[in-house]
C-alpha positions in Angstrom: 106.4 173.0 160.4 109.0 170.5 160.0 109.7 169.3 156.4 109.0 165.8 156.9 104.9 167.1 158.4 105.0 168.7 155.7 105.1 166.1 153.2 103.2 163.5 155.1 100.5 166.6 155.0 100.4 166.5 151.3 100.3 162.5 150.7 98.0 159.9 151.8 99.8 156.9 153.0 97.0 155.0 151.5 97.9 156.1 148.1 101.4 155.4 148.7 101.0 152.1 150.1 98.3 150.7 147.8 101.5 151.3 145.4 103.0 148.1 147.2 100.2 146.3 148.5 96.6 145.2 147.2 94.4 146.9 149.6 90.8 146.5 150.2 88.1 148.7 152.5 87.8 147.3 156.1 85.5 149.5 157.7 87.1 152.9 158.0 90.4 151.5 157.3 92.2 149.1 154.6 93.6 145.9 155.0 96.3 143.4 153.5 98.7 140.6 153.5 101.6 141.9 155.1 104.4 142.5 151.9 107.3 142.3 155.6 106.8 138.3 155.9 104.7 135.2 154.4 101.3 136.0 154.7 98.9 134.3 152.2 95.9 133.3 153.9 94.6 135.8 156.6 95.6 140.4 155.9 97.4 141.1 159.1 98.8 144.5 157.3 96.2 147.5 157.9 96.4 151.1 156.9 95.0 153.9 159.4 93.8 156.7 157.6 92.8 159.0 160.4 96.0 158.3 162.1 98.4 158.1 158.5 100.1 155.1 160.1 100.6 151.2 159.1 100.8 148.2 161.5 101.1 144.5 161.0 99.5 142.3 163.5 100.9 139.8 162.1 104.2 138.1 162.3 106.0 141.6 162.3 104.3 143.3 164.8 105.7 146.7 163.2 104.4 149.8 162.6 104.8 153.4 161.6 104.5 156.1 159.2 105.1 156.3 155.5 108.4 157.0 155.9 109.1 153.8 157.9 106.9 151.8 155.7 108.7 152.8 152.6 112.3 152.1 154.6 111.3 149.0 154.9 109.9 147.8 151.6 112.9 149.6 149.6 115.2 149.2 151.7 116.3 152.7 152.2 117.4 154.9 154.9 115.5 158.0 156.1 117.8 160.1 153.4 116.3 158.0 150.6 113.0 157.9 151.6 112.9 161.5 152.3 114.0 162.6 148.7 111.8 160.1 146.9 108.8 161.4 149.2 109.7 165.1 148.8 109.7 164.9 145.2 106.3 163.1 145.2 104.7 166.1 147.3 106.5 168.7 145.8 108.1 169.9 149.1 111.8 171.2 148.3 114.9 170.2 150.5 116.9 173.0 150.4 119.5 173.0 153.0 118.8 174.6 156.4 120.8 177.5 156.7 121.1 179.1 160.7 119.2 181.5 160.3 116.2 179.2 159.5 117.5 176.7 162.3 117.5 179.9 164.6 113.5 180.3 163.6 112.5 176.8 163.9 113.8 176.6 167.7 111.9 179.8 168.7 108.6 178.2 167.0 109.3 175.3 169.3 110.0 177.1 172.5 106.8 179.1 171.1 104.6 175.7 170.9 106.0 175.1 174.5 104.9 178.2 175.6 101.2 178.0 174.1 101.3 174.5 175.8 102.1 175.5 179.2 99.6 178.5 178.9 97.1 176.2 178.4 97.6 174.5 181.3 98.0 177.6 183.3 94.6 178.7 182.6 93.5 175.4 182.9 94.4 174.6 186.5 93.7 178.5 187.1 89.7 177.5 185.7 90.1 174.0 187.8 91.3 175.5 191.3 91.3 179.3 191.3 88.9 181.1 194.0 88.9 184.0 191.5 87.4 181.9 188.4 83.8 180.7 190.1 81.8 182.9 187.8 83.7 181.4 185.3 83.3 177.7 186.5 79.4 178.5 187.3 79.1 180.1 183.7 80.2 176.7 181.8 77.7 174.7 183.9 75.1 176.9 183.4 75.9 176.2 179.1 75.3 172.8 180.8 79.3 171.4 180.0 80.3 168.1 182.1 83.5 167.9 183.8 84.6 165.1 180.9 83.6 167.6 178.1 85.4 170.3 180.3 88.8 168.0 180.5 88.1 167.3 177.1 88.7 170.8 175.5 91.0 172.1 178.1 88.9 175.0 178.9 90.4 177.6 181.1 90.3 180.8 183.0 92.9 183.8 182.6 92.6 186.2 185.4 91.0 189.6 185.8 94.6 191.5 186.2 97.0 193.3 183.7 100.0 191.1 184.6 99.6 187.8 186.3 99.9 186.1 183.0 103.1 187.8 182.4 104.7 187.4 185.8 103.6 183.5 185.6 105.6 183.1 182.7 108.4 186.0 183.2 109.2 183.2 186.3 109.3 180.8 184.0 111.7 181.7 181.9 109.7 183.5 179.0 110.9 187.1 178.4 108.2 189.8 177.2 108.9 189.6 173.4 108.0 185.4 173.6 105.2 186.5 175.4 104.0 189.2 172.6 105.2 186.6 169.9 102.7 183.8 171.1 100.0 186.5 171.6 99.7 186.1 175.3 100.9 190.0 175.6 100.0 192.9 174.2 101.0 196.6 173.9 99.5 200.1 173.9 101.4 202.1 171.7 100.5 205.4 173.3 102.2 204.7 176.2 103.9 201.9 175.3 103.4 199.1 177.9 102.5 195.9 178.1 99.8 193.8 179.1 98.2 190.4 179.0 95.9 190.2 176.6 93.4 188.0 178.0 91.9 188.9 181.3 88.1 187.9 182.9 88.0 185.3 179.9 86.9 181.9 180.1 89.8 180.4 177.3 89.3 177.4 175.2 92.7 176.2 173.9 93.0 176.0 170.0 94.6 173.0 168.6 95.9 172.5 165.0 95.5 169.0 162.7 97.9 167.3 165.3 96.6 168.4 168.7 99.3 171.1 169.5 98.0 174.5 170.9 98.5 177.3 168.5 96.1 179.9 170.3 93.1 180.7 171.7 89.7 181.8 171.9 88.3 183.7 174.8 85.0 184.5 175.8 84.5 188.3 177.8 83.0 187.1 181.2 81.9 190.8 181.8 78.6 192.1 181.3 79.2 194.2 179.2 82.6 193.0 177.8 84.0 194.1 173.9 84.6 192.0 171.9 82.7 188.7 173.6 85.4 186.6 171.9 88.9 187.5 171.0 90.9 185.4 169.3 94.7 184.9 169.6 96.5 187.8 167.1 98.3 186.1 163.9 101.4 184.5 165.1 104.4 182.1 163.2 101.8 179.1 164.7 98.3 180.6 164.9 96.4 181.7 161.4 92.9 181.8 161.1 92.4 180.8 157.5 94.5 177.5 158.0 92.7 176.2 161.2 89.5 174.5 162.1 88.0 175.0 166.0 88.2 170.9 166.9 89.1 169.1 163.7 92.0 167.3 165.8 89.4 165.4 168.0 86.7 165.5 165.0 88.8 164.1 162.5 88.2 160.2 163.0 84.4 161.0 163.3 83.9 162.8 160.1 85.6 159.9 158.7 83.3 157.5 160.3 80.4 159.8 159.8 81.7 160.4 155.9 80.4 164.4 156.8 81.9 167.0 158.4 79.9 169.5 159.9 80.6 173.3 159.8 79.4 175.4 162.1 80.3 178.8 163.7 81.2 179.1 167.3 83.2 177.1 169.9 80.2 176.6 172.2 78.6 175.0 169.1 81.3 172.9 168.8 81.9 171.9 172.4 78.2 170.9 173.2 77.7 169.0 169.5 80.7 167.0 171.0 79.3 166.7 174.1 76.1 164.8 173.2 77.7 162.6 170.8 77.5 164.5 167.8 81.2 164.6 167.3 82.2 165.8 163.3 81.8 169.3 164.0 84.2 171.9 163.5 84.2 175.5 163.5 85.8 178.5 161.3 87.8 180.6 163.4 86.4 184.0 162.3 87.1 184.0 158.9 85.6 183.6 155.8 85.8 179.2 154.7 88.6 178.8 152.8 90.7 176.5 150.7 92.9 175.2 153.0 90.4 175.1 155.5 88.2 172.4 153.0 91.7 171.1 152.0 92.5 170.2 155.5 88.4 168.6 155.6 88.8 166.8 152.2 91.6 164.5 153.8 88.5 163.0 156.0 85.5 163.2 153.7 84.3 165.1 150.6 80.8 166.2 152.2 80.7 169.6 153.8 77.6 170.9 155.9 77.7 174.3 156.7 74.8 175.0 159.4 74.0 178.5 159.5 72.0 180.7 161.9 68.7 181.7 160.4 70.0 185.5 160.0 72.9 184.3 157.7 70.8 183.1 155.0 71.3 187.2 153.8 67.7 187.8 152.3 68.6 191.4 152.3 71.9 191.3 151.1 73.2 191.0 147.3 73.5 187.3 145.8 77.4 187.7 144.8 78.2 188.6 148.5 74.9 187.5 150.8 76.8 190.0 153.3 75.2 190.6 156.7 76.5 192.1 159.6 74.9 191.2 162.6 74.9 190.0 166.7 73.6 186.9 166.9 73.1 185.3 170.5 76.4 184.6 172.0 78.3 186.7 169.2 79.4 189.7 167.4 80.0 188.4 164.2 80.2 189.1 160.1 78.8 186.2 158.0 79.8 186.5 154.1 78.4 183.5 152.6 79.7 183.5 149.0 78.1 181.1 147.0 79.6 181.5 143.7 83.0 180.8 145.6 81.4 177.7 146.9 80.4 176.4 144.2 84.0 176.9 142.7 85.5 175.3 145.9 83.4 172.5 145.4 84.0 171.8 141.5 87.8 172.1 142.1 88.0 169.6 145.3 85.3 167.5 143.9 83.2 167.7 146.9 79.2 167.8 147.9 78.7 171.1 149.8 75.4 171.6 151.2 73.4 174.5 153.7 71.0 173.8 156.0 69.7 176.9 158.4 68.9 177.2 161.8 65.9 178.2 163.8 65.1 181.9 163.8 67.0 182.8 167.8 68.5 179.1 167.6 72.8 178.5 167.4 73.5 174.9 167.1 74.7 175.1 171.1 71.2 176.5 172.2 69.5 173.9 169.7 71.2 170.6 171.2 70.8 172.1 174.6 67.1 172.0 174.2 66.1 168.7 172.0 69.1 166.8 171.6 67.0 165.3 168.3 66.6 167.8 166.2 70.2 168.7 165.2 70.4 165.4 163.5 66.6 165.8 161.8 68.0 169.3 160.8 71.4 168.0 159.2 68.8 165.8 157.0 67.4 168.9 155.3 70.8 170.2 153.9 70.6 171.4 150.4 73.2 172.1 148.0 74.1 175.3 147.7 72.3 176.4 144.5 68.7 174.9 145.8 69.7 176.8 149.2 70.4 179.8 147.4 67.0 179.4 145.0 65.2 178.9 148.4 66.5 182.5 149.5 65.8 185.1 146.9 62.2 183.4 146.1 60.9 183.4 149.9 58.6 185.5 150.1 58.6 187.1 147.0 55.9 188.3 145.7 55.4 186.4 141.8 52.9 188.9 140.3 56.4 191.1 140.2 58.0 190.7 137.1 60.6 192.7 137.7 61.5 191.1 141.2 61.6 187.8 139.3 63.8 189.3 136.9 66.1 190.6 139.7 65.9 187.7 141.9 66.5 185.5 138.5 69.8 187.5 138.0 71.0 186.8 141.5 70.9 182.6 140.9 72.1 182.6 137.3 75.5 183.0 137.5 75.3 180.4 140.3 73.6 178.1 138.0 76.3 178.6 134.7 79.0 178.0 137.5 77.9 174.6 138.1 80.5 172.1 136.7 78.1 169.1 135.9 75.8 169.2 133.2 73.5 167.3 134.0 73.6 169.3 137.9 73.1 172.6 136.3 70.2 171.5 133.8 68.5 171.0 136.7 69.1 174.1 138.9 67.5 175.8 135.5 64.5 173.9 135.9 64.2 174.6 139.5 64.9 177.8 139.2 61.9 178.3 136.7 59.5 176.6 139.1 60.4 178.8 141.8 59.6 181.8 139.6 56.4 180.3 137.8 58.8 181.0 134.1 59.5 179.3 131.1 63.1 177.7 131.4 64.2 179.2 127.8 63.1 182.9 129.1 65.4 182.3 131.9 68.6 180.8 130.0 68.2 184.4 127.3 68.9 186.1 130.4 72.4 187.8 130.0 73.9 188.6 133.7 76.9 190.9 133.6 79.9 189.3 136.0 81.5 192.8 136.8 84.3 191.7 134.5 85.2 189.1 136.9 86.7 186.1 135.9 86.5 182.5 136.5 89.2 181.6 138.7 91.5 178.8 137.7 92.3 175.6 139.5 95.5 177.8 141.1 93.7 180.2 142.5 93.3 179.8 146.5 90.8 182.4 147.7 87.3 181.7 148.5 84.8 183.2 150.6 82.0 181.7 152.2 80.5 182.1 155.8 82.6 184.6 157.8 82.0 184.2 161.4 83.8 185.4 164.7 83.4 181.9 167.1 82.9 180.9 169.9 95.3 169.3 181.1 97.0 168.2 183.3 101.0 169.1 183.8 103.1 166.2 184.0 106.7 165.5 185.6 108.7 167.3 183.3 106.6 170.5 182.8 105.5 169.3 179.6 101.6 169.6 179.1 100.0 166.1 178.0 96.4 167.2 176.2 94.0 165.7 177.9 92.3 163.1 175.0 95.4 163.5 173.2 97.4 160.7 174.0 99.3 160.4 170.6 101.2 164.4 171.2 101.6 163.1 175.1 103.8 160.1 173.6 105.5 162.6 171.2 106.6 164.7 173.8 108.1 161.7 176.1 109.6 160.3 172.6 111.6 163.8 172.4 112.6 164.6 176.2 114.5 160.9 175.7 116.1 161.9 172.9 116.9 165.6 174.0 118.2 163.8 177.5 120.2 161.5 175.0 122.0 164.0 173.5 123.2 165.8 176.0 123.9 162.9 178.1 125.0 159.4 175.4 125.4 157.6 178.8 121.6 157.5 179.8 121.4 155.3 176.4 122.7 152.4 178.5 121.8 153.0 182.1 118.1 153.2 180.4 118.2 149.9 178.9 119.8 148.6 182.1 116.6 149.6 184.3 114.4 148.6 181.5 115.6 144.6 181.4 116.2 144.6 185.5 112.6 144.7 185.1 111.7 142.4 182.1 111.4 144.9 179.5 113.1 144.6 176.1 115.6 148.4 175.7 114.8 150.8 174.1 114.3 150.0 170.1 113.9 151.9 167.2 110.5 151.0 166.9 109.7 152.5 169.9 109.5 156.2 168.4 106.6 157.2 166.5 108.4 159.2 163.9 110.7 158.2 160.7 113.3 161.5 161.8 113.3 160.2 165.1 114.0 156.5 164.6 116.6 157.6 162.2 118.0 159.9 165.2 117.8 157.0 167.9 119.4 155.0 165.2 122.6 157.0 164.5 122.9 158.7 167.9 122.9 154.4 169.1 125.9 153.9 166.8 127.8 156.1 167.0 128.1 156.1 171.3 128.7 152.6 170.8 131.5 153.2 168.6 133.1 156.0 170.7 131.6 156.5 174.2 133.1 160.2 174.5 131.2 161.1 171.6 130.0 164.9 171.2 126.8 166.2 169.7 129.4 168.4 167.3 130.3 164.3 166.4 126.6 163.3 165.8 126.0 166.5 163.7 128.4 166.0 161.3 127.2 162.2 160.1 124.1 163.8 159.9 121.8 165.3 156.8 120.2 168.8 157.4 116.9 167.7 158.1 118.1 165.4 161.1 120.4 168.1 162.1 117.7 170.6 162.2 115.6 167.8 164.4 118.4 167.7 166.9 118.6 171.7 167.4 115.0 171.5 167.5 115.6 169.0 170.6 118.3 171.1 172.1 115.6 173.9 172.9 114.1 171.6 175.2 115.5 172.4 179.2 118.1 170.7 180.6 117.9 168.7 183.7 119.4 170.5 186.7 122.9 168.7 188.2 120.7 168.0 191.6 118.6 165.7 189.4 121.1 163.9 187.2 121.0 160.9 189.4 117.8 160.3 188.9 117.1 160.9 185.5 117.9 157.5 183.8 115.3 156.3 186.7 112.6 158.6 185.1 113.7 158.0 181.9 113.1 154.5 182.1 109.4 155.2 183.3 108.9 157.5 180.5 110.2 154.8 178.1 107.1 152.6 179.7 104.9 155.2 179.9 104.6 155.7 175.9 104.8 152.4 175.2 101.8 151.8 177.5 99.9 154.5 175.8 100.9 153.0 172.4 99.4 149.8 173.2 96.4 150.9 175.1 95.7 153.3 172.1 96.6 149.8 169.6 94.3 148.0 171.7 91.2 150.0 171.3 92.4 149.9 167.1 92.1 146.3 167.3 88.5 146.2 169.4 87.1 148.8 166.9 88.3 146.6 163.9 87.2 143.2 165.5 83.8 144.4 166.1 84.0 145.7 162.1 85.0 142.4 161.1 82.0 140.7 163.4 79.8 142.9 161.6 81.1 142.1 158.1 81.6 138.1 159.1 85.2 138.1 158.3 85.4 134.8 159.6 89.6 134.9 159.3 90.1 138.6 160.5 88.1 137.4 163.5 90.7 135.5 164.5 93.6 137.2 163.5 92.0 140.2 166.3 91.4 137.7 169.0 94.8 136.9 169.2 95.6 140.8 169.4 93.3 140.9 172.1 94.5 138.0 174.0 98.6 139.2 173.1 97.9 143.2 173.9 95.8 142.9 177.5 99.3 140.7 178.7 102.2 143.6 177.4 99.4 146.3 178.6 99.8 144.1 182.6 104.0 143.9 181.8 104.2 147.2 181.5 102.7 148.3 184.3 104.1 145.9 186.9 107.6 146.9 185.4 106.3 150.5 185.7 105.3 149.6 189.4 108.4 148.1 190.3 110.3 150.9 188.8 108.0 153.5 191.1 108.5 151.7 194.6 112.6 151.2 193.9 112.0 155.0 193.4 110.4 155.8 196.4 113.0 153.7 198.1 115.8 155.5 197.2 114.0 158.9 198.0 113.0 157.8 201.5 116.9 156.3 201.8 118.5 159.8 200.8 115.9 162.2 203.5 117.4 159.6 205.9 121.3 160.0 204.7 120.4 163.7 205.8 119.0 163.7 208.8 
């Protein structure tokens, strides 16, 4: 992870910015008079949570990150704003020593890899004679082709090596291979193999939409294990990732819950009919960063359980079953004591709601779409869940199974931060039993000498569960509903062409206004590194055309030097296609910018059916003048784009005739 994601992971821009600007709640987002130019009467300045960007539809027309927002209110350049924002998160910026540079341009040709690999298996699920059990398998789970699209979902063949040899063609040695977890090895004999085959493969995203792994589903009878998971790899941990927060995310905002449930399939078909603030643990028990990641969106955690995790034969500090539950082979541990604790330290409302008996939340929305949202109604929290557990069925003419069951919810109950909370898990607690409260609080519990954790401490254990695009020019894999990492990925290919070759900085700009189209502009590129990049690489092939990269580097801090390694990794264009490139280039420019405004356009239509709702008689009109500016650059663009494409095809048709 680079060190400016790292910081923007740790900060909310809406903290920062409310530092600078008054801001008030406007719908899911916050608006503001704009602090960039005289605006009094009508907030043109809005914060995007979800996205942790700023844009003035104002006079400005700006946006960007909070690096770029705190440029331009200080003042500073990416150096200062980098230092004042590390401090504040408590990242260090310690210089980047080779050997570090060297590792951060094999993760990137790693995220690369995963990337194509996904869309390998992808057009292998898509087109592939061999993979019709696999395409007649997801129908049968009742997946659409949009929902299908939507996840990636894929198809690795039913051979040792075609993985391999795809990618050994590609460029890819066998250690990348084994480092992204697309190999593996028998150390008896010592070869290698792919490690997915005869799996139907669904793509595994981080926070920002990039593939880190995947989970695969056996499509054999009697395949072991039904799901295997990418190994641990420098981009792939378990404990750190959540099975679809990246298209969740604005939707547990919106929803102000985030649901937790167990397996892909769950996920996949809760998206599919609407339902679309589900995540899933990836095999793990819940952990801190896991909720950490969840408390950016909201602070209320469901976790829907199958009705054999609620553990009635299992011990209350662990609840640990081992079992096969429909579509998986599986361990739950549901800790509630380290629930609890997670929920008093992040300040959060975590709550357990359980399943039919033979129902998964895939096979439950499959069969009456309705009752998943009537079941999410009866979550509990997780002491009333846990009281509801150990007194089922027990028989109260026992005294000394109330006194046992009593011993397995007290130190539950004396966890509990809130006074007021706890007094009345007591009383609960004494209903359920038919006791006197006071006989229940001389009750002394021993804690196995283990002690309360403090606010440092990161582990936690809940419910431990094993779960269940289209290639573009350039190679590059644009996620299909994830337009944002497809723009990201354009941004960087110009830069990387850039650097290698200053002169495409001016034969872009040349294309661009031959066809009405302002040139390229630092506010073009999403990212404070990379506008600070564009910036310096701009001046200083100005000031001496024959610059070098070596030239660049050295004006450079190690954070923007480590950037343009990072960019270097990316492939070169061949010599046959030189003439071309600033021609592609140009498109690519007008490509992202499209998607920028297409994806700024359905901002502003979500926001001025927000203020309709609220009667925000002057944001009203402030959006209709978006949506009568946007629609007109969205038409620009692409009859530049157009033009551009049949000047193309012109000059392909005019070199097969120089030939013949």
């Amino acid at each position: 992870m680079r060190v400016t994601e790292e910081i923007k992971n740790r900060l909310d821009i809406v903290d920062v910015v409310s530092e600078h600007v008054a801001l008030r709640k406007s719908g899911r987002n916050y608006a503001g008079f704009c602090p960039f130019h005289p605006n009094t009467r009508t907030p043109s300045f809005y914060v995007f949570p979800e996205t942790q960007t700023w844009h003035c539809f104002g006079a400005c027309a700006e946006g960007g990150d909070v690096f770029s927002f705190l440029m331009k209110k200080e003042g500073w350049d990416f150096r200062e704003a980098l230092e004042h924002l590390a401090k504040r998160a408590g990242v260090s910026l310690e210089e980047t020593k080779p050997m570090e540079q060297a590792k951060q341009a094999k993760v990137t040709r790693q995220e690369r890899l995963l990337a194509a690999a996904a869309d390998y298996f992808h057009q292998l699920f898509l087109h592939a004679p061999q993979a019709e059990y696999a395409r007649r398998y997801v129908l049968e789970r009742g997946l659409q082709e949009e929902t299908i699209a939507a996840f990636g979902l894929g198809y690795a063949l039913d051979s040792w090596d075609a993985c391999r040899t795809h990618f050994n063609a590609q460029g890819y040695d066998d250690d990348e291979l084994l480092a992204a977890g697309l190999l593996t090895v028998n150390e008896e004999r010592g070869t290698k193999y792919d490690r997915f085959r005869n799996r139907l493969m669904i793509p595994i995203r981080d926070v920002n939409g990039r593939v880190v792994g995947f989970g695969a589903r056996t499509l054999d009878k009697d395949g072991v294990p039904k799901y295997l998971n990418s190994p641990q790899t420098d981009l792939f941990n378990k404990s750190h990732l959540l099975f679809g927060l990246d298209m969740a995310k604005r939707h547990i905002r919106e929803a102000r819950q985030a649901v937790i449930v167990e397996g892909y399939m769950d996920v996949i078909q809760a998206w599919q009919a609407g339902f679309r603030n589900v995540v899933a643990q990836m095999g793990t028990a819940l952990t801190h960063e896991q909720l950490q990641l969840l408390k950016r969106y909201t602070k209320q955690f469901v976790l829907a359980l199958d009705a054999d995790a609620a553990g009635f034969k299992a011990t209350m500090r662990s609840l640990e079953v081992a079992r096969e539950s429909l579509d998986r082979e599986v361990n739950i541990r549901f800790d509630a004591r380290g629930l609890l604790r997670q929920e008093g330290r992040l300040q959060a409302d975590i709550r357990v709601v359980t399943l039919p008996v033979g129902y998964d939340p895939d096979k439950l929305i499959r069969e009456d779409v309705t009752a998943w949202p009537k079941l999410l109604a009866k979550a509990q929290p997780v002491v009333a869940y846990v009281i509801d557990v150990v007194t089922c069925n027990l028989d109260l003419n026992d005294g000394k199974a109330k006194t046992a069951a009593a011993r397995r919810v007290i130190p539950l109950i004396r966890d509990v931060l809130d006074p007021v909370e706890r007094d009345h898990y007591w009383q609960m607690l004494a209903r359920a039993l038919h006791v006197d409260e006071r006989a229940l609080r001389q009750i002394r519990v021993e804690d196995g000498g283990r002690k309360r954790p403090s606010s440092s401490e990161v582990p936690v254990r809940s419910v431990a569960v094993g779960v269940g695009k289209r290639r573009n020019g350039d190679g590059e894999t644009a996620v299909i509903n994830g337009g944002i990492i497809a723009t990201h990925k354009r941004e960087a290919n110009y830069l990387s062409q850039c650097l290698r070759h200053p002169q495409l900085l001016t034969s872009v700009n040349q294309r661009l206004t031959q066809n009405s189209q302002p040139p390229v502009r630092e506010a073009d590129f999403t990212t404070a590194e990379d506008k600070a990049l564009f910036r310096h690489l701009s001046q200083i092939s100005h000031a001496s055309p024959f610059a070098t990269i070596e030239d660049l580097c050295d004006s450079l801090d190690n954070v923007l030097q480590e950037r343009v390694q990072t960019l270097l990794t990316f492939p070169p264009t061949p010599d046959s296609e030189l003439e071309r490139l600033a021609d592609e280039l140009a498109k690519s420019v007008l490509d992202w910018r499209l998607e920028k405004t297409r994806r700024l356009l359905n901002e502003v239509k979500q926001l001025f059916d927000e203020a309709k709702e609220m009667n925000d008689i002057e944001a009203i009109e402030t959006y209709k003048e978006q949506l009568r500016r946007l629609p007109l650059i969205v038409f620009s663009i692409n009859r530049a784009r157009d033009a551009m494409s049949a000047v193309s095809r012109r000059k392909a048709d005019d070199s097969a005739n120089n030939l013949l």
